[in-house]
DSSP file (Angstrom, degrees, kcal/mol; ACC not computed):
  #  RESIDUE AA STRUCTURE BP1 BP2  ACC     N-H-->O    O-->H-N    N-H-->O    O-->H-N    TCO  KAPPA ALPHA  PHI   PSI    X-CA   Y-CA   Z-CA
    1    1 A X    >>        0   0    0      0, 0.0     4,-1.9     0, 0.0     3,-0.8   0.000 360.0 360.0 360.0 -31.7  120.4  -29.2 -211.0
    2    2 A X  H 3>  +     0   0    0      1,-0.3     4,-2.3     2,-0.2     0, 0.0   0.949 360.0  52.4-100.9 -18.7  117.8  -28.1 -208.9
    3    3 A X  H 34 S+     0   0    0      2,-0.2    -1,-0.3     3,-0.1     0, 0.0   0.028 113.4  49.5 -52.2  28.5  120.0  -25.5 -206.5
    4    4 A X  H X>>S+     0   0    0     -3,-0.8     3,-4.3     5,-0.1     4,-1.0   0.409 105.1  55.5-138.8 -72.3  121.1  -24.0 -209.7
    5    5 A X  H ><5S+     0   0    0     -4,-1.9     3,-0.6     1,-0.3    -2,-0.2   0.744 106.0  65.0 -10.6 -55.0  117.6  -23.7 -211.1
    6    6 A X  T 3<5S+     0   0    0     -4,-2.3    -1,-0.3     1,-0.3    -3,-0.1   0.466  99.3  33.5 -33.5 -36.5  117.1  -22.1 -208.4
    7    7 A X  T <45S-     0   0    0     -3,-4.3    -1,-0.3     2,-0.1    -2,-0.2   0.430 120.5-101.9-104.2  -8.4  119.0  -19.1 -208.2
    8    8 A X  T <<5 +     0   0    0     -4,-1.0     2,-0.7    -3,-0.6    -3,-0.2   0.754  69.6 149.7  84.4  48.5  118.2  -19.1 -212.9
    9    9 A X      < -     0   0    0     -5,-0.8     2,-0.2    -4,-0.0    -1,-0.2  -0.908  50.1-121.5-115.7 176.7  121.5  -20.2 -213.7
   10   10 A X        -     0   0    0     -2,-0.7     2,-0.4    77,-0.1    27,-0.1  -0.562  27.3-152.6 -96.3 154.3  121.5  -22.2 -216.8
   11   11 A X        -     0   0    0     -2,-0.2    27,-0.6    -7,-0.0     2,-0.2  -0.991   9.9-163.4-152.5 134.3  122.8  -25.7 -216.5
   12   12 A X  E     -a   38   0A   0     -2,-0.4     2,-0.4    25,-0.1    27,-0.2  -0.896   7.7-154.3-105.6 132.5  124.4  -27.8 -218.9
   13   13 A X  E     -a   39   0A   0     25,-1.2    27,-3.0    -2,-0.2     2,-0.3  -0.857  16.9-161.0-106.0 135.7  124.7  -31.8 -218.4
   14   14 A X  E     -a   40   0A   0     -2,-0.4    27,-0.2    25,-0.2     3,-0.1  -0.990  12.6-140.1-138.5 125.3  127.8  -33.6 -220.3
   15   15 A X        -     0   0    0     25,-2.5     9,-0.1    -2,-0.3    27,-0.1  -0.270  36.9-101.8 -65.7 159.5  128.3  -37.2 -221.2
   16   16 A X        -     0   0    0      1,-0.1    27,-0.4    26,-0.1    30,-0.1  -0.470  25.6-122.8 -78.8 165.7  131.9  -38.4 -220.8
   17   17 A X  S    S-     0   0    0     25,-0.2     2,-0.2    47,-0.1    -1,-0.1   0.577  82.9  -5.1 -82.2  21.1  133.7  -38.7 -223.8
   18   18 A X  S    S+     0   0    0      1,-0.6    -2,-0.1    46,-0.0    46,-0.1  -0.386 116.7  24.1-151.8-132.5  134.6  -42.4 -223.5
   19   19 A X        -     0   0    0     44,-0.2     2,-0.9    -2,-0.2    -1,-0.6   0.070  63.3-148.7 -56.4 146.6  134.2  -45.3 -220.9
   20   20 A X        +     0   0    0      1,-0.1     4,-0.2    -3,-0.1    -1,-0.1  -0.620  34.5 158.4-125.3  79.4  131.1  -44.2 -218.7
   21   21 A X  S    S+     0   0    0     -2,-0.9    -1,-0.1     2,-0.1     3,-0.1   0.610  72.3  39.4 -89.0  13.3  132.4  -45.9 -215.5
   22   22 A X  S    S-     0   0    0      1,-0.4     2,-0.4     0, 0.0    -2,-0.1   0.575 141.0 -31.3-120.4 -76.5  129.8  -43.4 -212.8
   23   23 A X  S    S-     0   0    0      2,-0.0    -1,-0.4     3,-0.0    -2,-0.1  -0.947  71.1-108.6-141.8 175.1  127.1  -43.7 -215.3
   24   24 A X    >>  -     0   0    0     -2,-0.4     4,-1.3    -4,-0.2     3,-0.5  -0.374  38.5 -99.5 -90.1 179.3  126.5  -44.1 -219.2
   25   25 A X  H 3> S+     0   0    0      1,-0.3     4,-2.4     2,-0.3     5,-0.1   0.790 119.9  59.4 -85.4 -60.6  125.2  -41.8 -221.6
   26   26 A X  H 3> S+     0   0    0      2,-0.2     4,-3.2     3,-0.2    -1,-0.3   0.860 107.3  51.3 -39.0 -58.8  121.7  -43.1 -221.7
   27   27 A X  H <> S+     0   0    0     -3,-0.5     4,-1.2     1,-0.3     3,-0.4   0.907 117.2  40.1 -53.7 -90.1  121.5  -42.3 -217.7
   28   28 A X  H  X S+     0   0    0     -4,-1.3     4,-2.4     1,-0.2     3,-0.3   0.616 112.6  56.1   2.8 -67.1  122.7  -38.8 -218.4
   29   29 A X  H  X S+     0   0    0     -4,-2.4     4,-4.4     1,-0.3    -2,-0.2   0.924 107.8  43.9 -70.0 -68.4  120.8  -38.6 -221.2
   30   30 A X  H  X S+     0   0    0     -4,-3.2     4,-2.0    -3,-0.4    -1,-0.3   0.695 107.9  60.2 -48.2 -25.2  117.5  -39.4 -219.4
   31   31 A X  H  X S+     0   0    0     -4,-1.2     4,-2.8    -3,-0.3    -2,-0.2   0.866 107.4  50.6 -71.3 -37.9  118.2  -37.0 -216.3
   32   32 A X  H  X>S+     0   0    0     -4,-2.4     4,-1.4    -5,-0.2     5,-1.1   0.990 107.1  46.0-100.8 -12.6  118.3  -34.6 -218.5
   33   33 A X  H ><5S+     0   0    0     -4,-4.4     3,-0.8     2,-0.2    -1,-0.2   0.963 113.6  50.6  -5.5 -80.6  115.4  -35.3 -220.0
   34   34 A X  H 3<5S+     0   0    0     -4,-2.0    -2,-0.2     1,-0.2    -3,-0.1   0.959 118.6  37.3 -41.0 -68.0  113.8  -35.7 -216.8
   35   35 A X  H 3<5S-     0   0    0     -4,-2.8    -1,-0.2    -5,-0.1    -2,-0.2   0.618 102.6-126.6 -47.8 -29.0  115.2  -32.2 -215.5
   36   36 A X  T <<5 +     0   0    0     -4,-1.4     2,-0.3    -3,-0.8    -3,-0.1   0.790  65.9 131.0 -13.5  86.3  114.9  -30.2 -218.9
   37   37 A X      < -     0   0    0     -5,-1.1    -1,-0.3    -6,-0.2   -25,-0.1  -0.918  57.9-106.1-122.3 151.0  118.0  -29.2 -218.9
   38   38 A X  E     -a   12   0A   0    -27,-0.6   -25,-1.2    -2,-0.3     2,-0.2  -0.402  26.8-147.7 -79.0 162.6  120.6  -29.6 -222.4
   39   39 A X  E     -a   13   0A   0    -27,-0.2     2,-0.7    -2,-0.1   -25,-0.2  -0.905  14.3-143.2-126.5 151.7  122.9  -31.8 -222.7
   40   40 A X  E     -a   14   0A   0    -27,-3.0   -25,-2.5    -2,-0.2     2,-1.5  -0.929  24.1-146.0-105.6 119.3  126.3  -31.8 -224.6
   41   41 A X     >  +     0   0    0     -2,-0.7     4,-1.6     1,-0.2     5,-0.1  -0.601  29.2 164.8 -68.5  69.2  127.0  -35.8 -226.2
   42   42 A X  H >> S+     0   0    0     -2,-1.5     4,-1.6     2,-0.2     3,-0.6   0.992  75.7  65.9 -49.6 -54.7  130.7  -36.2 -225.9
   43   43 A X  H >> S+     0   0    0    -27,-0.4     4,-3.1    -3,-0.3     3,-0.8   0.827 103.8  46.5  -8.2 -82.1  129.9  -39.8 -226.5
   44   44 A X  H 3> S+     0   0    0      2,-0.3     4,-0.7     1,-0.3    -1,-0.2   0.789 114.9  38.4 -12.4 -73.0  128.8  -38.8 -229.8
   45   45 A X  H << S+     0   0    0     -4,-1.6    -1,-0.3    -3,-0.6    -2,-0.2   0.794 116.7  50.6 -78.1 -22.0  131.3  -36.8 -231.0
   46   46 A X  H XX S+     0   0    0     -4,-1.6     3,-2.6    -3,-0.8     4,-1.1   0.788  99.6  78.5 -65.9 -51.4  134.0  -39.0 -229.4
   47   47 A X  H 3X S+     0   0    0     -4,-3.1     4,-2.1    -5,-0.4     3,-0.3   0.789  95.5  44.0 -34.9 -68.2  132.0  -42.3 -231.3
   48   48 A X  H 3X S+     0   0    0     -4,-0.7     4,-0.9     1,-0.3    -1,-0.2   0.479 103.4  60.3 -87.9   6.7  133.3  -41.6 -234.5
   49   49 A X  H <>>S+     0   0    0     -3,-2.6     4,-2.9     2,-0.2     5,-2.5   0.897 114.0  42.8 -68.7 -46.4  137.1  -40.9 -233.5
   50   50 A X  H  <5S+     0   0    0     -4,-1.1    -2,-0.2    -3,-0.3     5,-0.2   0.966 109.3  52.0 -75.0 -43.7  137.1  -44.5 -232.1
   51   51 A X  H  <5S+     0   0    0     -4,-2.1    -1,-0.3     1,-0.2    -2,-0.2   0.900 115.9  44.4 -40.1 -66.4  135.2  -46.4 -235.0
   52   52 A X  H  <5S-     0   0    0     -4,-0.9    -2,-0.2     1,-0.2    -1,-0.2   0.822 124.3-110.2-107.0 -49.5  137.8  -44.7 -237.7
   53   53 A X  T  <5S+     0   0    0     -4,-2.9     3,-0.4     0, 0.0    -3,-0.2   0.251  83.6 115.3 112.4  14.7  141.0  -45.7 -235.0
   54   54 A X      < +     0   0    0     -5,-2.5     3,-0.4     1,-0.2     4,-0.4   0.111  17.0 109.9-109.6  51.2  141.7  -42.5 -234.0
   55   55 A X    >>  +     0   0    0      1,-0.2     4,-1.9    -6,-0.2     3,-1.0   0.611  62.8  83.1 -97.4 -29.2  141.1  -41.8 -230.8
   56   56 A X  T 34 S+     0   0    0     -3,-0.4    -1,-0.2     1,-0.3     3,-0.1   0.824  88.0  45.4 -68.4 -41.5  144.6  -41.5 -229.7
   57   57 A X  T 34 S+     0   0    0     -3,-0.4    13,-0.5     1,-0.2    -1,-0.3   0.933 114.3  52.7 -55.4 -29.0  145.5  -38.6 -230.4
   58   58 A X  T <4 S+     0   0    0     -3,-1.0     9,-2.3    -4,-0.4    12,-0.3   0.875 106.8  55.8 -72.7 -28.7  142.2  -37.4 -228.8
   59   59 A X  B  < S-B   66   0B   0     -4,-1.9     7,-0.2     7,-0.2     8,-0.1  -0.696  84.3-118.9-107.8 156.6  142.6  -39.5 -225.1
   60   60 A X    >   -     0   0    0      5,-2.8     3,-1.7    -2,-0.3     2,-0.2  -0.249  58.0 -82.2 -76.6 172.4  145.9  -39.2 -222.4
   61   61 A X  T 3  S+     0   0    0      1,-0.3    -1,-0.1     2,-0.1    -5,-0.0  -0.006 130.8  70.3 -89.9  43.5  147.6  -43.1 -222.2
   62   62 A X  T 3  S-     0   0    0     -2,-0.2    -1,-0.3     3,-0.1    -3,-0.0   0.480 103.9-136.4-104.5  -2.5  145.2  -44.2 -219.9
   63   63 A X  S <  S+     0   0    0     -3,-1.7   -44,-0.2     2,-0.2    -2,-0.1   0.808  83.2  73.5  90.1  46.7  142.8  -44.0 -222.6
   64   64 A X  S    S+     0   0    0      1,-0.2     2,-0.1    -4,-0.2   -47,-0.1   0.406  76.6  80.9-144.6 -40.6  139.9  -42.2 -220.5
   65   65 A X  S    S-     0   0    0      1,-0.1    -5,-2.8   -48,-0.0    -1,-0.2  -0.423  82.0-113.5-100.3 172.8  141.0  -39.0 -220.2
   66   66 A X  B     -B   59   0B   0     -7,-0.2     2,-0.2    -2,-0.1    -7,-0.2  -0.488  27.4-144.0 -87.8 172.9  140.8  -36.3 -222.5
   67   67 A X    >>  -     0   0    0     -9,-2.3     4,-3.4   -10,-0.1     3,-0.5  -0.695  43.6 -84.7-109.2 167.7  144.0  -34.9 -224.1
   68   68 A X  H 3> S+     0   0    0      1,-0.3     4,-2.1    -2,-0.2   -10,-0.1   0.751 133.6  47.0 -48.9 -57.1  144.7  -31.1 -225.0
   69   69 A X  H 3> S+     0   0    0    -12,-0.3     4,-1.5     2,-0.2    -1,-0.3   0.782 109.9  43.5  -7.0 -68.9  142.9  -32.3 -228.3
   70   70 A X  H <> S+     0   0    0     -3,-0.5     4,-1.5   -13,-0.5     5,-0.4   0.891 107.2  61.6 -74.9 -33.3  140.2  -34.0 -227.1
   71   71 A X  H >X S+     0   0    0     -4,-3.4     4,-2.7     1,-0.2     3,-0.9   0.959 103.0  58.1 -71.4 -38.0  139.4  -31.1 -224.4
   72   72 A X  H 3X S+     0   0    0     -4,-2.1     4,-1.5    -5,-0.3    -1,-0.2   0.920 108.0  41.0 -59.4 -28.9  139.0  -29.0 -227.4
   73   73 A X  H 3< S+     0   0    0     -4,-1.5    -1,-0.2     2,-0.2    -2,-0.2   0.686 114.4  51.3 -85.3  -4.5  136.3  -31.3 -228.8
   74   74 A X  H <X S+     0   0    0     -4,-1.5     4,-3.8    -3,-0.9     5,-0.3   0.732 116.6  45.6 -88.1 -46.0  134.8  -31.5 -225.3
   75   75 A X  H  X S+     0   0    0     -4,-2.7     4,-3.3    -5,-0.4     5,-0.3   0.971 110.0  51.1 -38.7 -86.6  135.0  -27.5 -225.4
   76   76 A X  H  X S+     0   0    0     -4,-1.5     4,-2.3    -5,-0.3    -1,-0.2   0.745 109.3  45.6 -36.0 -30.5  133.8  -27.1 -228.4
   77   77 A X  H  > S+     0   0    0     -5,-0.2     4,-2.7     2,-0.2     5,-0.3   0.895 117.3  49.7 -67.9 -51.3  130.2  -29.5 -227.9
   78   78 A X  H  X S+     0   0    0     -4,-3.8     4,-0.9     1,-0.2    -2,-0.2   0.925 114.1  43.0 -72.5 -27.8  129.7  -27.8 -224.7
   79   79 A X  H  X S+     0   0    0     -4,-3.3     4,-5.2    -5,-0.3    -1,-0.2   0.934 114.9  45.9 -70.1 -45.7  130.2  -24.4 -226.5
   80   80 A X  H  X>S+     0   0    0     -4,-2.3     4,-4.8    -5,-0.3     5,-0.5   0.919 116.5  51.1 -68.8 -33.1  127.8  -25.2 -230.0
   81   81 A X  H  <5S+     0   0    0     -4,-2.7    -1,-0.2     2,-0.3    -2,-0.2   0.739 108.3  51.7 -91.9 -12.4  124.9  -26.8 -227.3
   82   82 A X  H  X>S+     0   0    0     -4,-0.9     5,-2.2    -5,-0.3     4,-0.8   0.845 109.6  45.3 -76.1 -46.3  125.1  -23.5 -225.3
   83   83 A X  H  <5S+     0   0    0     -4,-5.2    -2,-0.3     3,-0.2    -3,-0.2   0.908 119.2  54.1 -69.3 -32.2  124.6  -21.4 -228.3
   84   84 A X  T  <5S+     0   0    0     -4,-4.8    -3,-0.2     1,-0.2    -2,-0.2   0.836 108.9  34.9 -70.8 -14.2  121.9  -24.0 -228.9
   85   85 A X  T  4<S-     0   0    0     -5,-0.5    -1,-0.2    -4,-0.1    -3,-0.2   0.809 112.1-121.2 -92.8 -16.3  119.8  -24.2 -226.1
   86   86 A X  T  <5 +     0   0    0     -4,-0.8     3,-0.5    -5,-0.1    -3,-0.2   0.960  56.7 157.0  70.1  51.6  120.6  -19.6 -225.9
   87   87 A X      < +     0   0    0     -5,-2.2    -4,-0.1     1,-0.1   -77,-0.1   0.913  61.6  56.6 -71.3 -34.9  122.0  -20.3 -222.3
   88   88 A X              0   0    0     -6,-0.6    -1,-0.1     1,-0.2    -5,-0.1   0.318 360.0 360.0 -52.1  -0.3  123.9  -17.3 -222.4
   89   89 A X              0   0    0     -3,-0.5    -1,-0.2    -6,-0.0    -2,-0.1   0.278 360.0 360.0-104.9 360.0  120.9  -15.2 -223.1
């Protein structure tokens, strides 16, 4: 984060969308805090696949990684929090 501050380039931080086995969401969530840099929640948006039982289509069968599906909802978060935060600006 802080070479890339460095030169101005915009940095985005993303939770994973599932199992947080390097670190969890909170952790994320608080560096970027710390940094103030956005963040994208995959967590989040991922949360309510798994409550309803449908997460399968969204994860590959080892049930971590995203599938062609789910990389569109990872896309998509990282895309709506980049028009939010005007990193592209």
């Amino acid at each position: 984060i802080g070479s890339a501050k460095e030169t101005h380039a915009a940095v985005l931080m993303m939770t994973y969308p599932l199992h947080n086995f390097y670190a969890s969401a909170e952790t994320f969530t608080q560096m970027a805090e710390e940094q103030q840099v956005p963040i994208a929640r995959n967590d989040l948006v991922f949360l309510p696949l798994v409550q309803e039982g449908k997460i399968a289509d969204y994860v590959l069968h080892d049930g971590w990684h995203p599938s062609p599906l789910g990389f569109q909802l990872v896309a998509k978060n990282a895309y709506d929090t980049i028009l939010q935060h005007k990193l592209l600006e």
